[in-house]
PDB file of N, CA, C and O in Angstrom:
ATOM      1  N   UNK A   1     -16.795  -4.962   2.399  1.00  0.00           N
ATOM      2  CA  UNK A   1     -16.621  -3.897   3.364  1.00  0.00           C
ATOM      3  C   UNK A   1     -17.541  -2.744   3.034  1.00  0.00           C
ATOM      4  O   UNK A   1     -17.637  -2.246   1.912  1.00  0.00           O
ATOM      5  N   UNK A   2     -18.112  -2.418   3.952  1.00  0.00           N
ATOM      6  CA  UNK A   2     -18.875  -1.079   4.127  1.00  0.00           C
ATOM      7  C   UNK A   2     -18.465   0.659   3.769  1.00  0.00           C
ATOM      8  O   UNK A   2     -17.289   0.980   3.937  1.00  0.00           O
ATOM      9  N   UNK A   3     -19.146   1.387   3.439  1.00  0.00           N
ATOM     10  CA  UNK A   3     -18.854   2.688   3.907  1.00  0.00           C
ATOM     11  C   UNK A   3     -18.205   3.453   5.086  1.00  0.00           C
ATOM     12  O   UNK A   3     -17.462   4.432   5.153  1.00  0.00           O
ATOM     13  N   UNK A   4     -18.909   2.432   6.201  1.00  0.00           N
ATOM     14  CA  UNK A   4     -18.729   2.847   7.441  1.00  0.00           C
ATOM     15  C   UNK A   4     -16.629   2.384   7.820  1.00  0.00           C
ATOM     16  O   UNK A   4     -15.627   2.847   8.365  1.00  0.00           O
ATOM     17  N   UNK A   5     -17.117   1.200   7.046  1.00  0.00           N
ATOM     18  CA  UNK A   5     -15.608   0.388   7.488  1.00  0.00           C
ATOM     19  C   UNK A   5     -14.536   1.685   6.848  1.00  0.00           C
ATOM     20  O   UNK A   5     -13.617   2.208   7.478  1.00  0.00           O
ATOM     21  N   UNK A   6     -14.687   1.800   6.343  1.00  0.00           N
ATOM     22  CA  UNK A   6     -13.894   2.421   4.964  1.00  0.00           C
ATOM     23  C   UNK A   6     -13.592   3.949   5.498  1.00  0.00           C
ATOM     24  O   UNK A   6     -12.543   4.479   5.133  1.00  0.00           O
ATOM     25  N   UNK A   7     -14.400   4.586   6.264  1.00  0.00           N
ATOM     26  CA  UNK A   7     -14.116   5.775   7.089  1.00  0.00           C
ATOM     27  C   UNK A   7     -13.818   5.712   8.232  1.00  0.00           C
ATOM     28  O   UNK A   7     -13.291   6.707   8.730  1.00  0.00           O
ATOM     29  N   UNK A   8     -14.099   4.257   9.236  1.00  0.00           N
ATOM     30  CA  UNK A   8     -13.083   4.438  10.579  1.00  0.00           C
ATOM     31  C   UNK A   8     -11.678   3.955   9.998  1.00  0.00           C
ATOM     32  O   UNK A   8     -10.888   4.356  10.853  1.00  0.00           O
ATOM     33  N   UNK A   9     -10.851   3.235   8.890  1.00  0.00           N
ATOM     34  CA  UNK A   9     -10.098   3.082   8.584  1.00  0.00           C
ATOM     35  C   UNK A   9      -8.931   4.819   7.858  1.00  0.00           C
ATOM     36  O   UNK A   9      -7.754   5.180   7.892  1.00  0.00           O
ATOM     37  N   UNK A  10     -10.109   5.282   7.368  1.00  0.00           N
ATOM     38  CA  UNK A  10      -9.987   6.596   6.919  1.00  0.00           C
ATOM     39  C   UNK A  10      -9.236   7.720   8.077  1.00  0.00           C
ATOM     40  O   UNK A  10      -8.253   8.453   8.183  1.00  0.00           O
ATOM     41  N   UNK A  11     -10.445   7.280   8.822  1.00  0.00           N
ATOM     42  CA  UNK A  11      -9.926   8.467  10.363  1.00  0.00           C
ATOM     43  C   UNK A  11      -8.698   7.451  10.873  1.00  0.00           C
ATOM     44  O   UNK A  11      -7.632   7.862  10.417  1.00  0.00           O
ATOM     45  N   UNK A  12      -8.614   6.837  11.286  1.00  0.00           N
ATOM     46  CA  UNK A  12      -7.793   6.560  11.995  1.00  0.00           C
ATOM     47  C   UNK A  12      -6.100   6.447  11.129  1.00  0.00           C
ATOM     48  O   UNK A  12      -5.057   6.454  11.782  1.00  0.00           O
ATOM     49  N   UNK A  13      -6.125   6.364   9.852  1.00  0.00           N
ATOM     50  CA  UNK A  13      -5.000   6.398   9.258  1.00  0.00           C
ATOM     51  C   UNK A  13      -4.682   7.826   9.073  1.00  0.00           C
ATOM     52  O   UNK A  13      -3.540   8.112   8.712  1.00  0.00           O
ATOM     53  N   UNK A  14      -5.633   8.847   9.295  1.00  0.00           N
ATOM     54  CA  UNK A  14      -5.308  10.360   9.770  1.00  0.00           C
ATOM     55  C   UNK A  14      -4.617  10.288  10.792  1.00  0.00           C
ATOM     56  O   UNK A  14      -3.445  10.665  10.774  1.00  0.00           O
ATOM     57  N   UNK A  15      -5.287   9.711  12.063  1.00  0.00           N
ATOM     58  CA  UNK A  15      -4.947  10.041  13.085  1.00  0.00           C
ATOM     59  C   UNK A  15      -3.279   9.798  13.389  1.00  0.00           C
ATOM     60  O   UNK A  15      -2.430  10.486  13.956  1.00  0.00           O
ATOM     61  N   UNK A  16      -3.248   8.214  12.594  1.00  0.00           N
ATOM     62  CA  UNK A  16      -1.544   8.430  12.910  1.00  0.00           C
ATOM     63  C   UNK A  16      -0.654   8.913  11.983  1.00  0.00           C
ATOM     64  O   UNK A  16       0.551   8.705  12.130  1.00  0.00           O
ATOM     65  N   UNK A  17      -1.254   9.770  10.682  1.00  0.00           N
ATOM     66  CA  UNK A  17       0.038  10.406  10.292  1.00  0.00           C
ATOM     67  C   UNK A  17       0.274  11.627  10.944  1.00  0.00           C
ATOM     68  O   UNK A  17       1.331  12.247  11.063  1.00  0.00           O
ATOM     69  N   UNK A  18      -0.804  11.874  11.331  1.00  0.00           N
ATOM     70  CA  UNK A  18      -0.961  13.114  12.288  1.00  0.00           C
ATOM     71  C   UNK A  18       0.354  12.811  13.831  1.00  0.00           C
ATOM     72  O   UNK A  18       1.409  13.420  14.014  1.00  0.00           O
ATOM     73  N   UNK A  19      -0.034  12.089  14.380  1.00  0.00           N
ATOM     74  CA  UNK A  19       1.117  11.346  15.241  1.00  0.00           C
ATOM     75  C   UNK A  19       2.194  11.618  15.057  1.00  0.00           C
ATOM     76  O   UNK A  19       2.894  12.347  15.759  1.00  0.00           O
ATOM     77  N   UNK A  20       2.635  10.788  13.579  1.00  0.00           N
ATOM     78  CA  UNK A  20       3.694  10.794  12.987  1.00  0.00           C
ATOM     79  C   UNK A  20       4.808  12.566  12.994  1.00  0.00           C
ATOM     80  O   UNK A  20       5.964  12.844  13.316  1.00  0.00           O
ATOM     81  N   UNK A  21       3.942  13.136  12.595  1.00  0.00           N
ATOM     82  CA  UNK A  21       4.415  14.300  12.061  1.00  0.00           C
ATOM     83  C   UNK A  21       4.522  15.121  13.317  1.00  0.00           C
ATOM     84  O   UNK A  21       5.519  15.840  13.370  1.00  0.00           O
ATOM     85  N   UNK A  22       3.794  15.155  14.215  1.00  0.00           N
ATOM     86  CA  UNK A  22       3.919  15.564  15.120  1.00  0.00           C
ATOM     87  C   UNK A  22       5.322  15.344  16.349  1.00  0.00           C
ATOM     88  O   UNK A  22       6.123  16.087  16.916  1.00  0.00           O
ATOM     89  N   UNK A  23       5.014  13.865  16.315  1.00  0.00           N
ATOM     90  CA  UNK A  23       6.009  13.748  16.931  1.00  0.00           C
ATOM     91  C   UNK A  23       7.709  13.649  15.970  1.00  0.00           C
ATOM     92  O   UNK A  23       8.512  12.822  16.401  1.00  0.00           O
ATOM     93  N   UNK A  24       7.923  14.094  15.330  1.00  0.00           N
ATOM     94  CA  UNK A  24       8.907  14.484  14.376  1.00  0.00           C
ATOM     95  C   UNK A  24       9.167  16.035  14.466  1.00  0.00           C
ATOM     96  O   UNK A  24      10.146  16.613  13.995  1.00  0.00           O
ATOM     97  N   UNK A  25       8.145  16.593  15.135  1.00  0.00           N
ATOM     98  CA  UNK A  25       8.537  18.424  15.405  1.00  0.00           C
ATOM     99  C   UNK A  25       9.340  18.383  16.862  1.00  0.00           C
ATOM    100  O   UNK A  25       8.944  17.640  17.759  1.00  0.00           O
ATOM    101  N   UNK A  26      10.508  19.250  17.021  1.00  0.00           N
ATOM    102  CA  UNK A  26      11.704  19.698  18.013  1.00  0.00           C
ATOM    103  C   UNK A  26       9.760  20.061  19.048  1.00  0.00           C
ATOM    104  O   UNK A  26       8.585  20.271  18.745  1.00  0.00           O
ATOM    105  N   UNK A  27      10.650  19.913  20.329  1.00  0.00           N
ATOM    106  CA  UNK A  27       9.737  20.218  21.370  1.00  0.00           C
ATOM    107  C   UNK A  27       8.161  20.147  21.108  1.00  0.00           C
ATOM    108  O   UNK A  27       7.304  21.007  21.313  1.00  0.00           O
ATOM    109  N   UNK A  28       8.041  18.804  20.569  1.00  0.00           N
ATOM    110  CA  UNK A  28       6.331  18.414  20.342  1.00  0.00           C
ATOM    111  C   UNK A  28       6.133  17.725  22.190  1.00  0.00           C
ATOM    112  O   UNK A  28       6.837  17.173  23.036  1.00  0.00           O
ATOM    113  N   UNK A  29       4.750  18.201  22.036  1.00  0.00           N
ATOM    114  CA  UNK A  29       3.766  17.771  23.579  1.00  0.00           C
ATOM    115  C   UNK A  29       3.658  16.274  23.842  1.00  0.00           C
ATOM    116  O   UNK A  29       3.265  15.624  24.811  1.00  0.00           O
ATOM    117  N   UNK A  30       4.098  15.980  22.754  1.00  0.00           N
ATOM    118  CA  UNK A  30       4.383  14.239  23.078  1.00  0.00           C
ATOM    119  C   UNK A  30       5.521  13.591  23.571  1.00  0.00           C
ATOM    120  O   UNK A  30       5.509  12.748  24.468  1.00  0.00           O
ATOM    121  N   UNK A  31       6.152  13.853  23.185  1.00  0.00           N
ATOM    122  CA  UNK A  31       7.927  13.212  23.652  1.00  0.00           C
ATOM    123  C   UNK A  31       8.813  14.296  24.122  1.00  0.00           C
ATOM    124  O   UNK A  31       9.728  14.042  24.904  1.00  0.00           O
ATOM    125  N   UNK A  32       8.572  15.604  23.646  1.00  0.00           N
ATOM    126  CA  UNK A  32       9.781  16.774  24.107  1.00  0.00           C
ATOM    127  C   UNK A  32      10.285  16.536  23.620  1.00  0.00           C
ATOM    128  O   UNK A  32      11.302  16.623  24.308  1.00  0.00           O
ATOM    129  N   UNK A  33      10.707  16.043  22.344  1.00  0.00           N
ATOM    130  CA  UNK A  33      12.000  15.881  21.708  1.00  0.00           C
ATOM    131  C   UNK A  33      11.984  15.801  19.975  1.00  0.00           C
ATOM    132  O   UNK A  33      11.595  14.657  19.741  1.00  0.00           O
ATOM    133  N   UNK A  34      12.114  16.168  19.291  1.00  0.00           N
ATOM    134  CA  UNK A  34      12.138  15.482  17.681  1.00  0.00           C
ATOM    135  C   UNK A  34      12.684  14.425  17.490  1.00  0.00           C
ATOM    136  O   UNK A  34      13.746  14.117  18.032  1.00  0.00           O
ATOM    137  N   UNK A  35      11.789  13.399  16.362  1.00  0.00           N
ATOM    138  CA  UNK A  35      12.334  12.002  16.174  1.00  0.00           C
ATOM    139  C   UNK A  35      12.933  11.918  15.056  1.00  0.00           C
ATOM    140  O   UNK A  35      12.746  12.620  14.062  1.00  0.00           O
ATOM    141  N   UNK A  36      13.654  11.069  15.194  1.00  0.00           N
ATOM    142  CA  UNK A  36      14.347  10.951  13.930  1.00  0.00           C
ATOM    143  C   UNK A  36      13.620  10.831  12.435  1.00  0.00           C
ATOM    144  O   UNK A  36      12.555  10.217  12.496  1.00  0.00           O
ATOM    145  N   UNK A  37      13.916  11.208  11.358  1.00  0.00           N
ATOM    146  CA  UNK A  37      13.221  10.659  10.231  1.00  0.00           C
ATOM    147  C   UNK A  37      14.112   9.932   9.228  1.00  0.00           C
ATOM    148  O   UNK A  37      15.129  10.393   8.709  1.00  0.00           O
ATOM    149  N   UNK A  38      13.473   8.492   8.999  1.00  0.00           N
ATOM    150  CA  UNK A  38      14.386   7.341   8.311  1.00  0.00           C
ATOM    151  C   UNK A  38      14.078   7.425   6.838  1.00  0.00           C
ATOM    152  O   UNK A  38      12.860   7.603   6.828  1.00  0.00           O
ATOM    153  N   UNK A  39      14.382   7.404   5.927  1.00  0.00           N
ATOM    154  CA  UNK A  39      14.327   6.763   5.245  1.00  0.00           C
ATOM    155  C   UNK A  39      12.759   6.124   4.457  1.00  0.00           C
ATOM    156  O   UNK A  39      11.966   6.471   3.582  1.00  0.00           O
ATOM    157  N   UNK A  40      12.986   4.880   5.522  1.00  0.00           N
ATOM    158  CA  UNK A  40      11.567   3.986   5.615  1.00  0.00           C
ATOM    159  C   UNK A  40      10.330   4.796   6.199  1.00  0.00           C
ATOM    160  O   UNK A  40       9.195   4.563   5.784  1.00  0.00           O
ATOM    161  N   UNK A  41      10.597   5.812   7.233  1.00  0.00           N
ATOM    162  CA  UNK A  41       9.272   6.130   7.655  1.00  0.00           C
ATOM    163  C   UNK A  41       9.251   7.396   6.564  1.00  0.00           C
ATOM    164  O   UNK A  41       8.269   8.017   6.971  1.00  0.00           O
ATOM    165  N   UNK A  42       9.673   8.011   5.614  1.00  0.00           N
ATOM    166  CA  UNK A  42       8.727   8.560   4.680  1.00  0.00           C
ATOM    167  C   UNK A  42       8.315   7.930   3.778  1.00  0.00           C
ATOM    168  O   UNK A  42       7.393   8.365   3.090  1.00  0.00           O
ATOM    169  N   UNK A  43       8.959   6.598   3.518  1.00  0.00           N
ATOM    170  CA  UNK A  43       8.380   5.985   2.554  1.00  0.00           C
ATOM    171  C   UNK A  43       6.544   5.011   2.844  1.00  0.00           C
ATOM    172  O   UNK A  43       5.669   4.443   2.191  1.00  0.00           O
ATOM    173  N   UNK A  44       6.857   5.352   4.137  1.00  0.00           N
ATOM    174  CA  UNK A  44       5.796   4.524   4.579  1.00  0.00           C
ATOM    175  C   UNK A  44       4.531   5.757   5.358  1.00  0.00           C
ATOM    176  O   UNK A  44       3.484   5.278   5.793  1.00  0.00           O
ATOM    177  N   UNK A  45       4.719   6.950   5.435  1.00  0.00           N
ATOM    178  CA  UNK A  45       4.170   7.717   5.387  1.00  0.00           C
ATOM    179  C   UNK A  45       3.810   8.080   3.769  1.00  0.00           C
ATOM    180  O   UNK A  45       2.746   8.698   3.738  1.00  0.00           O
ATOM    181  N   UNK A  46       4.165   7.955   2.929  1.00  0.00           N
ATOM    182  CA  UNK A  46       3.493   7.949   1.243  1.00  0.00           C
ATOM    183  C   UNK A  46       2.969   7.125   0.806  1.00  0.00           C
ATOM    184  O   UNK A  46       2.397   7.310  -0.268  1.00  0.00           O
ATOM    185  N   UNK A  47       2.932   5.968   1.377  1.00  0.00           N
ATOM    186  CA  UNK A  47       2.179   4.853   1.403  1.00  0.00           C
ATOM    187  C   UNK A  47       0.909   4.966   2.424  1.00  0.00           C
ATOM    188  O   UNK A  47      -0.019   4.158   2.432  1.00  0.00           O
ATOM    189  N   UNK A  48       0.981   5.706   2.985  1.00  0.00           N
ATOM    190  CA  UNK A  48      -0.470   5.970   4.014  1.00  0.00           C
ATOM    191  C   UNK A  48      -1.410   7.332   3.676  1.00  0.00           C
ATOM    192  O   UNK A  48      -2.526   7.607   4.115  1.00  0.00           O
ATOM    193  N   UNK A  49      -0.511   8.124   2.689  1.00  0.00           N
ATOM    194  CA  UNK A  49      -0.981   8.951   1.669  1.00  0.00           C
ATOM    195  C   UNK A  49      -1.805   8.616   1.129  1.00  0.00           C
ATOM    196  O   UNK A  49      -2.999   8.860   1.300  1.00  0.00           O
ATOM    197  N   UNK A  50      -1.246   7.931   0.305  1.00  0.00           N
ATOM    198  CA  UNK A  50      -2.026   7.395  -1.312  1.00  0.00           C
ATOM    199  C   UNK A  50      -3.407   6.062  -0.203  1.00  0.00           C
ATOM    200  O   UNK A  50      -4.296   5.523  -0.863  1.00  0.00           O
ATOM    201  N   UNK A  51      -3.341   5.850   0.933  1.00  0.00           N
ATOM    202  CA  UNK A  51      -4.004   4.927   1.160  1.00  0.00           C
ATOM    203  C   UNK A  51      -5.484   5.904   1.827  1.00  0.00           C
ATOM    204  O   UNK A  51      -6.637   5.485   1.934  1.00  0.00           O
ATOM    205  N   UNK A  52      -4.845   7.568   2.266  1.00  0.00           N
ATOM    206  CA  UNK A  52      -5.885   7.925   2.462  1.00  0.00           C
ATOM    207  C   UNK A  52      -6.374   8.346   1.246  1.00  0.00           C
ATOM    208  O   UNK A  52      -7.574   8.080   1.314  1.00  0.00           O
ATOM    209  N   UNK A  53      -6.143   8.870   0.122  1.00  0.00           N
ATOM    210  CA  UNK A  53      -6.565   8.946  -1.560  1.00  0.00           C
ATOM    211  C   UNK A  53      -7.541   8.128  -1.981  1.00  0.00           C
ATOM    212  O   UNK A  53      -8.647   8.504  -2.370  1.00  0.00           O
ATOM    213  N   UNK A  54      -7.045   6.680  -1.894  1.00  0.00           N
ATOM    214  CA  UNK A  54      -7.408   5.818  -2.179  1.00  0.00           C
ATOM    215  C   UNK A  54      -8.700   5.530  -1.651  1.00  0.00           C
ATOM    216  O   UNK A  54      -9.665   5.396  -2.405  1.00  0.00           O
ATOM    217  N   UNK A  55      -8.803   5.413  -0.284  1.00  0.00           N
ATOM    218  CA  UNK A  55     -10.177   5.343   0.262  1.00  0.00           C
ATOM    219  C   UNK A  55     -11.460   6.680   0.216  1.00  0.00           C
ATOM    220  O   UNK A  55     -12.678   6.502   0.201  1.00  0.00           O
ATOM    221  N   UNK A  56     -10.776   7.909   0.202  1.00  0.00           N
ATOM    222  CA  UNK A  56     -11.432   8.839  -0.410  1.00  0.00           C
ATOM    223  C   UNK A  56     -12.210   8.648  -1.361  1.00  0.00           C
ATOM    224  O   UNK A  56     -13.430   8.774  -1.255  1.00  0.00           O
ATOM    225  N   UNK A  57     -11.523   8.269  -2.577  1.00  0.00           N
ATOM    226  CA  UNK A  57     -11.702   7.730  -4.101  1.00  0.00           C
ATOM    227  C   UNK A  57     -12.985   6.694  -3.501  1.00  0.00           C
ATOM    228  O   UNK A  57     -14.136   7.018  -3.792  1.00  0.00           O
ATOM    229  N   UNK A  58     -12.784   5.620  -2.777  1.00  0.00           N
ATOM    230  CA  UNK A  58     -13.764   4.523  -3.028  1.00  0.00           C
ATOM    231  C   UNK A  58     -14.975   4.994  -1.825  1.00  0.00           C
ATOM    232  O   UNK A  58     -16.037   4.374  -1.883  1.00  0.00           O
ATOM    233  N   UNK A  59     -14.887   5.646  -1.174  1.00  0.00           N
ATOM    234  CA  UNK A  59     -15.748   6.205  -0.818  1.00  0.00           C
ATOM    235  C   UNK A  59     -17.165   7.101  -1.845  1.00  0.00           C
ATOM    236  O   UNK A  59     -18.302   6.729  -2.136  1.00  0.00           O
ATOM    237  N   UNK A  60     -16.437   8.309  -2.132  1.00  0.00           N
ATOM    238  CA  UNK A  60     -16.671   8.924  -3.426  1.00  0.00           C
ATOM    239  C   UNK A  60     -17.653   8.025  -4.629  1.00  0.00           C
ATOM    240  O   UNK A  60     -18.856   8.156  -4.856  1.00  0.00           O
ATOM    241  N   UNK A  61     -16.773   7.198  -5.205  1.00  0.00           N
ATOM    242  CA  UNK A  61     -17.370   6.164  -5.863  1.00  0.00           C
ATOM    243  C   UNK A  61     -18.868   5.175  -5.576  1.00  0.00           C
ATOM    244  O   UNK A  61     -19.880   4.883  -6.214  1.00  0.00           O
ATOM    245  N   UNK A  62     -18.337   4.918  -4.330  1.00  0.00           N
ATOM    246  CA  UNK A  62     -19.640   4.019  -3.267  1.00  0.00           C
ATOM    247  C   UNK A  62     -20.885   4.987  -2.950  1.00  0.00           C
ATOM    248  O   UNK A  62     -22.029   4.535  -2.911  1.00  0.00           O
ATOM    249  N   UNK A  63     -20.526   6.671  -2.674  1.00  0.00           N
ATOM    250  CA  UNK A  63     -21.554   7.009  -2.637  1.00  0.00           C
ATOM    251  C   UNK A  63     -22.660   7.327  -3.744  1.00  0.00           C
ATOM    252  O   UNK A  63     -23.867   7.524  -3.599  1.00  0.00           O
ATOM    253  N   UNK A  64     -21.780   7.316  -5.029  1.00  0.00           N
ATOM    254  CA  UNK A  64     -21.944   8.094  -6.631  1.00  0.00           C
ATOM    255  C   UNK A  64     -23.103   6.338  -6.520  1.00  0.00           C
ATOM    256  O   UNK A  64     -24.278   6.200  -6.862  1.00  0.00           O
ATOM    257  N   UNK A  65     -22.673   5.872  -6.253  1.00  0.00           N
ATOM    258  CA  UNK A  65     -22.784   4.554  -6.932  1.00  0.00           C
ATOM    259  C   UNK A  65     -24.621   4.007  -6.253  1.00  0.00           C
ATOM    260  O   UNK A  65     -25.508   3.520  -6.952  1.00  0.00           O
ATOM    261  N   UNK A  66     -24.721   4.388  -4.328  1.00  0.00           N
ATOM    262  CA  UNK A  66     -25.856   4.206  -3.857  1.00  0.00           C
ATOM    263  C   UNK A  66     -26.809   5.445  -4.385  1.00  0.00           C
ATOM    264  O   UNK A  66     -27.975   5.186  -4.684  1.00  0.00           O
ATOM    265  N   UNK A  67     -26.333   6.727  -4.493  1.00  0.00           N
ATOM    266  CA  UNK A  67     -27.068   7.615  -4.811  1.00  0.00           C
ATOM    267  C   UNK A  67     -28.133   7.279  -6.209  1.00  0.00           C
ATOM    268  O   UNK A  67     -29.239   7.793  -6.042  1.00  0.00           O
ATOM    269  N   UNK A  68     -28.034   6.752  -7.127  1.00  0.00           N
ATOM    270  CA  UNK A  68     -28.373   6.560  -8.886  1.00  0.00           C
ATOM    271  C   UNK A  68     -29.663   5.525  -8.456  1.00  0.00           C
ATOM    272  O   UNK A  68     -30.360   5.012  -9.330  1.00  0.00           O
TER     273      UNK A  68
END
């Protein structure tokens, strides 16, 4: 996998925690309503954490790495 791969995966795992959180706020522009929060979806929102970290990191690395 690419650089490139590795940052539309990047953005787009922004994009839906961004979603996420959003639609979890009382009177958000998406639903009008606040959603519930389980359990599982913070655990799986910390898991999409560490996954944007993670690709940061190998990004970082990949560029350290073409630059030399």
């Amino acid at each position: 996998m690419g650089p490139v791969w590795y940052s539309v995966g990047l953005g787009g795992m922004i994009v839906f925690i961004m979603i996420w959180v959003t639609t979890r706020m009382p009177d958000n522009f998406i639903t009008g309503r606040g959603g519930r929060i389980s359990d599982n979806g913070i655990l799986t929102e910390v898991f999409q954490i560490a996954f944007v970290g993670i690709v940061i990191a190998i990004l970082v690395l990949e560029r350290k790495r073409l630059s030399r």
